[in-house]
BAFI-3210 file (N, C-alpha, C; in Angstrom, 3 decimals, decimal comma, padded with zeros to 6 digits):
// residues 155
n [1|2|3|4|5|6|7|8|9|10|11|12|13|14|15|16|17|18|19|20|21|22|23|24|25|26|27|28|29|30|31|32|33|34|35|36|37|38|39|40|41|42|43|44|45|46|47|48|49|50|51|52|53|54|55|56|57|58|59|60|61|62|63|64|65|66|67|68|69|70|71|72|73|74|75|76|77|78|79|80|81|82|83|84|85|86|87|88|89|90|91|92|93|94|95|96|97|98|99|100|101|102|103|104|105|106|107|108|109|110|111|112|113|114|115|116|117|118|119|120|121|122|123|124|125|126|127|128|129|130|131|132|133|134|135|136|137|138|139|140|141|142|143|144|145|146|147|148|149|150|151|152|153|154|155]
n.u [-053,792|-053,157|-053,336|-050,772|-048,896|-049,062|-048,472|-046,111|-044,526|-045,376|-044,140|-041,269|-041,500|-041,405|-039,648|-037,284|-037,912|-037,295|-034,641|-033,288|-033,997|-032,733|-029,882|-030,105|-030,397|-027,803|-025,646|-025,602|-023,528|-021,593|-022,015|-020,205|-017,364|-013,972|-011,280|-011,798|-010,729|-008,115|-008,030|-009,610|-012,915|-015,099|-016,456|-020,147|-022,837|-023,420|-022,510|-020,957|-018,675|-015,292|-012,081|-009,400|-008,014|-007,385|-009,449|-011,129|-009,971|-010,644|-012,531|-013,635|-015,565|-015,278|-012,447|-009,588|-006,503|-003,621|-001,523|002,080|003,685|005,090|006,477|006,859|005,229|002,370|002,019|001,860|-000,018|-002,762|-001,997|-002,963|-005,507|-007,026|-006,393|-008,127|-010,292|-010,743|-012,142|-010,896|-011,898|-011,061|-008,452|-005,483|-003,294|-002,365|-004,089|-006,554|-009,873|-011,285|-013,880|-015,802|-017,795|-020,752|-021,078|-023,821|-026,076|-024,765|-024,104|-022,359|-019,297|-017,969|-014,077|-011,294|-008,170|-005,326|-002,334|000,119|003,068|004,074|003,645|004,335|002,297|-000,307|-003,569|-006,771|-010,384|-013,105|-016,310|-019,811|-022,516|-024,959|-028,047|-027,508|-025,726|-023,049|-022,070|-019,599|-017,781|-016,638|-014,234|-013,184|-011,964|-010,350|-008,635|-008,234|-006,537|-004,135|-002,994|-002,145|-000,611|001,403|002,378|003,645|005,588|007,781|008,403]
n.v [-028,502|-027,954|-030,158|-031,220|-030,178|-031,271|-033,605|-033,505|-032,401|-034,282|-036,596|-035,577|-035,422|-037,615|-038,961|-037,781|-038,527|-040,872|-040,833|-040,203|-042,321|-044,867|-043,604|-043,768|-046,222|-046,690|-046,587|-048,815|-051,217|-053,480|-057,130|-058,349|-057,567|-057,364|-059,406|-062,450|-066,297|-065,419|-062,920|-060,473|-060,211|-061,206|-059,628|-058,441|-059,628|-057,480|-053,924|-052,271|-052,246|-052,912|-054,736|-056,069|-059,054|-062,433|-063,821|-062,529|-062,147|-062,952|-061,443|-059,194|-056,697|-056,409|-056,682|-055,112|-053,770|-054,609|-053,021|-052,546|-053,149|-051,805|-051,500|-048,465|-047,794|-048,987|-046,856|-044,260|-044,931|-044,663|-042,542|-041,084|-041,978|-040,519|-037,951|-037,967|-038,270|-040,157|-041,816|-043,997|-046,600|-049,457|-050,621|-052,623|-054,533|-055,934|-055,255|-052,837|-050,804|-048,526|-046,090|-043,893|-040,958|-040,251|-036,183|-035,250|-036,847|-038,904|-041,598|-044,316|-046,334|-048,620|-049,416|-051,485|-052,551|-054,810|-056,018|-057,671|-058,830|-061,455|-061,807|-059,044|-057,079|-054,899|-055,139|-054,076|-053,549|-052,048|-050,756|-050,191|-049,277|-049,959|-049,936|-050,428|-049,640|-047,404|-045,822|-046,019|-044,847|-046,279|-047,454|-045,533|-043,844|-045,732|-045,796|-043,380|-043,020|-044,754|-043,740|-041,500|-042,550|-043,313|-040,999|-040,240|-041,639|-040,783|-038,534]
n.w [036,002|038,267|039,914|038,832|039,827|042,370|042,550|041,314|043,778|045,719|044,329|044,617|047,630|048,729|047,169|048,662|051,431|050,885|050,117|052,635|054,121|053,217|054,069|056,226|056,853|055,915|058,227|059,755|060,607|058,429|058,245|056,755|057,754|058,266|058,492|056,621|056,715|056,520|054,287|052,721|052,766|049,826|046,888|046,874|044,857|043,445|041,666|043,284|044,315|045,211|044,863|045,705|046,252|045,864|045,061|043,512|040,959|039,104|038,327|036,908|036,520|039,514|040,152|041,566|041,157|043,751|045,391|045,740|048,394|052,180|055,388|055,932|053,440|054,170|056,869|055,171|053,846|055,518|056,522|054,164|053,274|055,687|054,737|052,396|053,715|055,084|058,071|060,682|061,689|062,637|063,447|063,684|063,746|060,889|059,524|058,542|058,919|057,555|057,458|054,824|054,412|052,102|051,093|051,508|051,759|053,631|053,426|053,403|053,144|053,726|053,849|053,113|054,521|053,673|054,998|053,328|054,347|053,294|050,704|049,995|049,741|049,396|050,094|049,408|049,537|048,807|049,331|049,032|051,266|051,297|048,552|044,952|042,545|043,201|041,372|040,389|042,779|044,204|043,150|042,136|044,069|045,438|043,697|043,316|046,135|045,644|043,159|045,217|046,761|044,671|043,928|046,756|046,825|044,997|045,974]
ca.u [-052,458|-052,711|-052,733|-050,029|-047,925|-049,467|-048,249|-044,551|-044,220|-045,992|-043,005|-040,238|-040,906|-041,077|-037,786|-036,637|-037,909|-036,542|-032,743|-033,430|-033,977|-031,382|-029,032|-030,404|-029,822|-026,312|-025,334|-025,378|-022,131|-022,168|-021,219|-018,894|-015,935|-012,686|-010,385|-012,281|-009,932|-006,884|-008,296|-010,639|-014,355|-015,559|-017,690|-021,258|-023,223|-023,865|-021,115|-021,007|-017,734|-013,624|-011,868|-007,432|-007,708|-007,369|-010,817|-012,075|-009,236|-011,098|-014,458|-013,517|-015,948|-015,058|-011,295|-009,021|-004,937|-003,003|-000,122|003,196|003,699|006,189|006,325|006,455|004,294|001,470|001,877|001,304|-001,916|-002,928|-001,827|-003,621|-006,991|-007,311|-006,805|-008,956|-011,873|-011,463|-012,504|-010,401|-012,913|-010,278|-006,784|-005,238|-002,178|-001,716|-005,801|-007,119|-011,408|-011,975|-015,118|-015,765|-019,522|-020,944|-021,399|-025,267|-026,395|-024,079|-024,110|-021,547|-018,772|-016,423|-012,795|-011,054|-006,938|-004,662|-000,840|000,387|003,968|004,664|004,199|004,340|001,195|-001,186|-005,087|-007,955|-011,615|-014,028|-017,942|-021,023|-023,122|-026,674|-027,635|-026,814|-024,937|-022,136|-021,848|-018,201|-017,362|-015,375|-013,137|-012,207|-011,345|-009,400|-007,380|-007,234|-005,513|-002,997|-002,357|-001,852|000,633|002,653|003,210|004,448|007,146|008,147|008,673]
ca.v [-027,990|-027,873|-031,679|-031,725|-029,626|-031,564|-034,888|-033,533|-031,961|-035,578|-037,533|-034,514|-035,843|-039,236|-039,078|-036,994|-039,495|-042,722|-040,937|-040,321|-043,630|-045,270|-042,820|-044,309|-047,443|-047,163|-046,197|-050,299|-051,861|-055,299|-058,604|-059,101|-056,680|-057,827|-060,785|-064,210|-067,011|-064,112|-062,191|-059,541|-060,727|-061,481|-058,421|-059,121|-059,394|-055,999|-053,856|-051,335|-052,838|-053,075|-055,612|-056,876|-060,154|-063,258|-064,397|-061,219|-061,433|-063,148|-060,942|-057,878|-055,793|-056,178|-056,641|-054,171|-054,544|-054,431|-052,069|-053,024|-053,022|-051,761|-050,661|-047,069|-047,379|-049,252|-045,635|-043,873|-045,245|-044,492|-040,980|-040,553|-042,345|-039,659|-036,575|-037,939|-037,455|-041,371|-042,175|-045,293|-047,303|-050,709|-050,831|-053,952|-055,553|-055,749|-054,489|-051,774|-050,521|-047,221|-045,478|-042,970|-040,538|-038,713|-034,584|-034,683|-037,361|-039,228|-042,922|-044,532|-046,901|-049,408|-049,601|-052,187|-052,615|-055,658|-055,905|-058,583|-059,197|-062,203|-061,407|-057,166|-055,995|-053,955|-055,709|-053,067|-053,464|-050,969|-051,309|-049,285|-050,232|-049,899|-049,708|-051,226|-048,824|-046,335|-044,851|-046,015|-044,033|-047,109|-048,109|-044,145|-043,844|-046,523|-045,328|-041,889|-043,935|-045,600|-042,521|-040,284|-043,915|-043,541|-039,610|-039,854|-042,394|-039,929|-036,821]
ca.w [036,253|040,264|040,174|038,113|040,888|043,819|042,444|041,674|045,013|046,315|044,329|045,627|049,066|048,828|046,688|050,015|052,275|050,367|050,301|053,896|054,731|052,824|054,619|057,878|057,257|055,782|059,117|060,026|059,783|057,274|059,309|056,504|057,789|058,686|057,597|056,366|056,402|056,294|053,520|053,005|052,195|048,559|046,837|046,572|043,382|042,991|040,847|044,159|045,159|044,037|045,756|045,596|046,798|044,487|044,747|042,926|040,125|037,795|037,939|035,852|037,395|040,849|041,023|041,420|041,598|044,995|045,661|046,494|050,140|053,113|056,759|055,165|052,580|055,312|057,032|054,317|053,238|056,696|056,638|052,733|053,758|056,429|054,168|051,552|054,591|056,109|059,315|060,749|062,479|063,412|063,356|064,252|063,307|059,445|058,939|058,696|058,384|057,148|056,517|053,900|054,015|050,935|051,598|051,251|052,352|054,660|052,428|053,946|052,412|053,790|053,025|054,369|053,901|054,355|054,753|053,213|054,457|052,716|049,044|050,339|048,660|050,585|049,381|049,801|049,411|049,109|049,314|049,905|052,381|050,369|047,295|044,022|042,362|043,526|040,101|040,207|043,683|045,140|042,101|041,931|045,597|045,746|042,378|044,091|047,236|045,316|043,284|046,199|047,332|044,009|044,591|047,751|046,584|044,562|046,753]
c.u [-052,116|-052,407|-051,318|-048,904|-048,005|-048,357|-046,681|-044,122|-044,320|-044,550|-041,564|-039,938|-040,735|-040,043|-037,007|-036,500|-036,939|-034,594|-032,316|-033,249|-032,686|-030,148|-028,656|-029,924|-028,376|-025,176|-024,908|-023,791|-022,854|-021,715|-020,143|-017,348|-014,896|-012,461|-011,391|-011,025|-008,096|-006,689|-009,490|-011,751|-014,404|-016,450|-018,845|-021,501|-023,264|-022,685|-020,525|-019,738|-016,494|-013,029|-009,961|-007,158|-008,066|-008,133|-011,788|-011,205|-009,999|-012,691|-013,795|-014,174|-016,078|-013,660|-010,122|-007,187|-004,074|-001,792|000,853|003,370|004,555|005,630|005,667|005,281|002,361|001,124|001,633|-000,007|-002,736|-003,309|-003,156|-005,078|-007,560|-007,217|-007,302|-010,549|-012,147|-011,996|-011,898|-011,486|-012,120|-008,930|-005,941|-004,470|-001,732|-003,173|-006,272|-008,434|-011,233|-013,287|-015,434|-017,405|-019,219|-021,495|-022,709|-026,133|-025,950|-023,916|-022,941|-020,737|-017,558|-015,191|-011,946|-008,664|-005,956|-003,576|-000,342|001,895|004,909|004,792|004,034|003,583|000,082|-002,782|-006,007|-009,154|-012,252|-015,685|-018,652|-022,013|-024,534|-026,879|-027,278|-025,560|-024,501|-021,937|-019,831|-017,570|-016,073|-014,008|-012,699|-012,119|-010,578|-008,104|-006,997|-006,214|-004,333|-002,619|-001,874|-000,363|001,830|003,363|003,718|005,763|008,104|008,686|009,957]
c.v [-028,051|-029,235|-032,147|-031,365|-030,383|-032,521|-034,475|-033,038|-033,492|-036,565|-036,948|-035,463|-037,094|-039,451|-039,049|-038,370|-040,705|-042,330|-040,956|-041,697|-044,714|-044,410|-043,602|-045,536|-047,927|-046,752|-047,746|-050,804|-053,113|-056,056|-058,775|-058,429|-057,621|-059,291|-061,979|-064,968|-066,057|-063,632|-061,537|-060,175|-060,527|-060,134|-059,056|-059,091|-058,211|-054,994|-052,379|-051,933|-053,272|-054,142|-056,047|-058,369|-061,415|-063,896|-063,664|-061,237|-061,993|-062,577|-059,420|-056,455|-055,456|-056,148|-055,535|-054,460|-053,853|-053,462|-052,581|-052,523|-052,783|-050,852|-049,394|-046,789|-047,878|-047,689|-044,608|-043,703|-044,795|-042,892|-040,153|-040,933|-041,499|-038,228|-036,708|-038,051|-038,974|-041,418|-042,998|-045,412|-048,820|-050,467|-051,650|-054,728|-055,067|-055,629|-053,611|-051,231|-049,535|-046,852|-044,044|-042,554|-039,842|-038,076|-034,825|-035,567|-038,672|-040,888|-043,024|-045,546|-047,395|-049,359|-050,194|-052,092|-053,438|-055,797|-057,694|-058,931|-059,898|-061,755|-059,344|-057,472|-055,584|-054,409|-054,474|-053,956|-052,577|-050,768|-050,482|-050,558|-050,669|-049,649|-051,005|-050,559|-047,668|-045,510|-044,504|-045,096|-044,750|-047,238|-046,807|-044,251|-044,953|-046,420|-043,953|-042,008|-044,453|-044,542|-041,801|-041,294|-043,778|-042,334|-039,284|-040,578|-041,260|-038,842|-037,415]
c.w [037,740|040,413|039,831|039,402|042,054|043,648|042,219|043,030|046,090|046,063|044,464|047,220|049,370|048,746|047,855|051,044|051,795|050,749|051,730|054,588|054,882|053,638|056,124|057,970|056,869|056,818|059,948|059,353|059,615|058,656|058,567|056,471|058,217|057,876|057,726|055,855|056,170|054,821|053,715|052,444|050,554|047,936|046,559|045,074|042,630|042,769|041,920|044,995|044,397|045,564|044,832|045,196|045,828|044,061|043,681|041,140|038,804|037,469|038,137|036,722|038,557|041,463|040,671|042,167|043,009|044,544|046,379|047,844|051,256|054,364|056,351|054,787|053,580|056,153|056,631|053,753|054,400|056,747|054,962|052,938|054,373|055,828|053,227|052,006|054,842|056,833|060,087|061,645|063,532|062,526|064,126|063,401|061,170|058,820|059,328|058,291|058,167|056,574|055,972|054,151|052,989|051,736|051,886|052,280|053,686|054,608|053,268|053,220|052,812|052,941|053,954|053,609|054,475|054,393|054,530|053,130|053,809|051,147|048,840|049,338|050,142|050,219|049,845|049,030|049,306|048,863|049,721|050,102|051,903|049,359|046,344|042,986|043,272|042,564|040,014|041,104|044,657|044,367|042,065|042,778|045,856|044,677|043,032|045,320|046,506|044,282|043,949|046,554|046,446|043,597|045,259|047,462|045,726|044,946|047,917]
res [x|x|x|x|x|x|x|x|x|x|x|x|x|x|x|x|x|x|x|x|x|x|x|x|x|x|x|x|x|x|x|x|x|x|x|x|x|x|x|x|x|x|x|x|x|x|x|x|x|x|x|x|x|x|x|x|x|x|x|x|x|x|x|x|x|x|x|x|x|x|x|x|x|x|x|x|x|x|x|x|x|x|x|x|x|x|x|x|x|x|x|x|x|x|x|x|x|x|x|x|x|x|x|x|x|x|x|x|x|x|x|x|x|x|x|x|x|x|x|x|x|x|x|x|x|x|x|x|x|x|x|x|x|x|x|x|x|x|x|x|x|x|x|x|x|x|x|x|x|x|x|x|x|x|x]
***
């Protein structure tokens, strides 16, 4: 019975350590931020990622639909990113980085957002940084963003 306690206390801290780590290293920004070719980067393989942009539209589990787009509404998203506990990290022209931490452990999670003038839609991304699963944390945060977008039109 004492072994039995040693060895869960033994895989307790490890657990500890491993979320630790991972924590540490999602503190690294990716290389693949900002505009490729004047769109937002591709999501990787891994289903830890929602994405606008028309490279993504035909992969189900990674693409997610743009929001119609204006001066306004560009300010908006801005203003709603920041009381849903953003960060802006770059802001520059018609792009915008935001980064999002979880409470506990401090996981971190790109969100990138593009203004697209010509056909007005606003493209977002959203990606964690480590990991293979998010447990569906990007694809809701980016629906709670564009909810919060189609309440304010409203008011």
């Amino acid at each position: 019975m004492k072994w039995l306690g040693i060895s869960i206390i033994v895989l307790l801290v490890v657990g500890l350590v491993g979320y630790i780590a991972m924590a540490v290293l999602s503190q690294k920004k990716p290389d693949n931020l900002g505009l490729q070719s004047g769109m937002l980067s591709a999501c990787p393989d891994s289903p830890n990622c929602v994405c606008s942009e028309s490279h993504t539209r035909s992969d189900p589990q990674h693409f997610i639909q743009a929001i119609a787009g204006s001066e306004a509404s560009w300010d908006k998203l801005k203003r709603i990113a920041l009381e849903q506990g953003g960060s802006i990290q770059t802001e520059r022209g018609d792009y915008m980085h935001i980064t999002f931490s979880t409470a506990v452990f401090r996981y971190v999670d790109d969100v990138e957002f593009r203004f697209d003038r010509v056909e007005n839609l606003i493209h977002m991304r959203s990606a964690s940084r480590i990991g293979r699963t998010d447990f569906g944390v990007n694809r809701k945060r980016i629906e709670a963003i564009k909810k919060a977008m189609r309440n304010t039109h409203e008011h």
